[in-house]
C-alpha positions as CSV (number, residue, x, y, z in Angstrom):
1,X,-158.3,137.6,-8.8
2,X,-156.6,134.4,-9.3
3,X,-153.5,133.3,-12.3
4,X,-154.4,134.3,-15.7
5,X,-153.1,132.5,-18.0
6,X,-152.2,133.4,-22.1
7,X,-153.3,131.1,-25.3
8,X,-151.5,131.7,-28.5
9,X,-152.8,130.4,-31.3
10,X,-151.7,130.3,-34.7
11,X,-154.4,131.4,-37.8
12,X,-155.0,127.5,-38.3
13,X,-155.7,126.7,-34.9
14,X,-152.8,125.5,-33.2
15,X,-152.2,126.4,-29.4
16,X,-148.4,127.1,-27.9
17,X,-148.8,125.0,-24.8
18,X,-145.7,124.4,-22.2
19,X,-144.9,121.7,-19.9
20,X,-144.4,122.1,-16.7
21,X,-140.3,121.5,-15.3
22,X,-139.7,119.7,-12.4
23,X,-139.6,122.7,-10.4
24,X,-143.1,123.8,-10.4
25,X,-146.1,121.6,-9.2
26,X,-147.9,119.5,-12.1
27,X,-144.6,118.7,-13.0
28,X,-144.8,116.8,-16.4
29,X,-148.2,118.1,-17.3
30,X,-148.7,120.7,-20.5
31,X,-150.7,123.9,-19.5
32,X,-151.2,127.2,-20.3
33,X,-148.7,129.9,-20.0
34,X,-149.8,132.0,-16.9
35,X,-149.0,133.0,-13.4
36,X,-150.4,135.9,-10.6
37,X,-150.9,139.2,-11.0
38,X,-148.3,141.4,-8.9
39,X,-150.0,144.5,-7.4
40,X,-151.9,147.2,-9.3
41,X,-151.8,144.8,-12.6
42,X,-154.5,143.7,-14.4
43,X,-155.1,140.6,-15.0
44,X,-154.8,140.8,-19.2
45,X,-151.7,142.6,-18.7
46,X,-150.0,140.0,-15.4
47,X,-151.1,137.0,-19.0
48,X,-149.0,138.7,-21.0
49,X,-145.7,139.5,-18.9
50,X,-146.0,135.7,-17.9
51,X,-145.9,134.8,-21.2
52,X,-143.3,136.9,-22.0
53,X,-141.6,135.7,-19.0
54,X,-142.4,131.7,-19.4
55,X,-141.9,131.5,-23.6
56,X,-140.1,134.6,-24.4
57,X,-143.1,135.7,-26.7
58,X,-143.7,140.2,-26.7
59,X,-147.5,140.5,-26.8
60,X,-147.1,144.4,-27.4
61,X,-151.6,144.5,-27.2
62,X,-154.0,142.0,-26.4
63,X,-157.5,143.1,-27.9
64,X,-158.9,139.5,-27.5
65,X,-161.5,139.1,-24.9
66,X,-160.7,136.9,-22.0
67,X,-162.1,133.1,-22.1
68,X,-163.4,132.4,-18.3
69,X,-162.4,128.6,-17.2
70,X,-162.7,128.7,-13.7
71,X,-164.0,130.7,-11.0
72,X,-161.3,133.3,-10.6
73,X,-159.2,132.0,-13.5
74,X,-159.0,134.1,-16.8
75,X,-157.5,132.8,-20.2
76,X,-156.9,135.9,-22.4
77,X,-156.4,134.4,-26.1
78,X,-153.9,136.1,-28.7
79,X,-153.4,135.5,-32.4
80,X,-150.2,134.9,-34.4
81,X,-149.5,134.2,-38.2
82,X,-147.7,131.1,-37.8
83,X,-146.1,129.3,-35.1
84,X,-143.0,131.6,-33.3
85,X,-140.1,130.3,-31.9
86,X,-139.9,129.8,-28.0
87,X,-137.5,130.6,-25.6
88,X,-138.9,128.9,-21.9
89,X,-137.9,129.5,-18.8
90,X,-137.2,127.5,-15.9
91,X,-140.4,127.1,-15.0
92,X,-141.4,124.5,-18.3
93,X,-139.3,121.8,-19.6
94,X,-140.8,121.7,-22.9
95,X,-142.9,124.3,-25.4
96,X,-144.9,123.4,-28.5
97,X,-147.7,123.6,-30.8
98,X,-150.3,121.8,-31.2
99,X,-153.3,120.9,-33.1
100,X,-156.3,120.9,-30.7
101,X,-157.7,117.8,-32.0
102,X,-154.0,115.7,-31.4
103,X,-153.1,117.6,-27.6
104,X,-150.8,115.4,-25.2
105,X,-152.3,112.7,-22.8
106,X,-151.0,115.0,-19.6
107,X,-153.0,118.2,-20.1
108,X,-154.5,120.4,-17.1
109,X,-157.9,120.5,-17.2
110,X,-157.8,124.7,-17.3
111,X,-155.6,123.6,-20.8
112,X,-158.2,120.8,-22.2
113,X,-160.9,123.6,-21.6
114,X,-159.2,126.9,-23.2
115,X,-158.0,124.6,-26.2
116,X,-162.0,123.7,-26.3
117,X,-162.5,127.7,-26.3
118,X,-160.5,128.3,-28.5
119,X,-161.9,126.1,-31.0
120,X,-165.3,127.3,-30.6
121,X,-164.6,131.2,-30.5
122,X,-162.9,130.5,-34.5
């Protein structure tokens, strides 16, 4: 299985997305939080130590069902209140909400389409 990757999103609709650092490829770009799954992980459970990892966010139990993107990519998508504070990593220079209608010009295409899911699955 490929990199899942996480989707938080506020009651209202707003996604947490972070940009990439200059240390990572797609530097610049705003994506998903997500990386690979270590051995004898699961996929939803590799999404959520990423994005405890990447934005400092505990997700103590995802119950959302995963939102397939891309052949071997999974996008597992959690709810929160309101917007929580971040705390990134090295691996994003940048970490913010947004509204899905107003996203940045640089997105990754695996971002564009989970923000898209998102918005339908409300």
């Amino acid at each position: 299985f490929g990199s899942p990757g996480f989707v938080a999103a506020t009651r209202d609709g707003r996604v947490l997305l972070g940009q990439r650092s200059d240390r990572v490829s797609d530097s610049g770009w705003w994506d998903v939080f997500g990386g690979g799954v270590e051995p004898g992980e699961l996929p939803r459970d590799a999404a959520t130590r990423e994005l405890a990892e990447e934005a400092g966010i505990r997700w103590a139990d995802v119950s959302a069902r995963p939102i397939k993107i891309q052949r071997s990519y999974a996008i597992y998508l959690g709810e929160v209140p309101v917007e929580v504070e971040t705390r990134i990593n090295w691996e994003s220079s940048d970490a913010r909400w947004f509204d899905p209608g107003r996203l940045p010009a640089r997105v990754l295409p695996r971002a564009v389409a989970a923000v898209r899911e998102v918005r339908s699955w409300r």
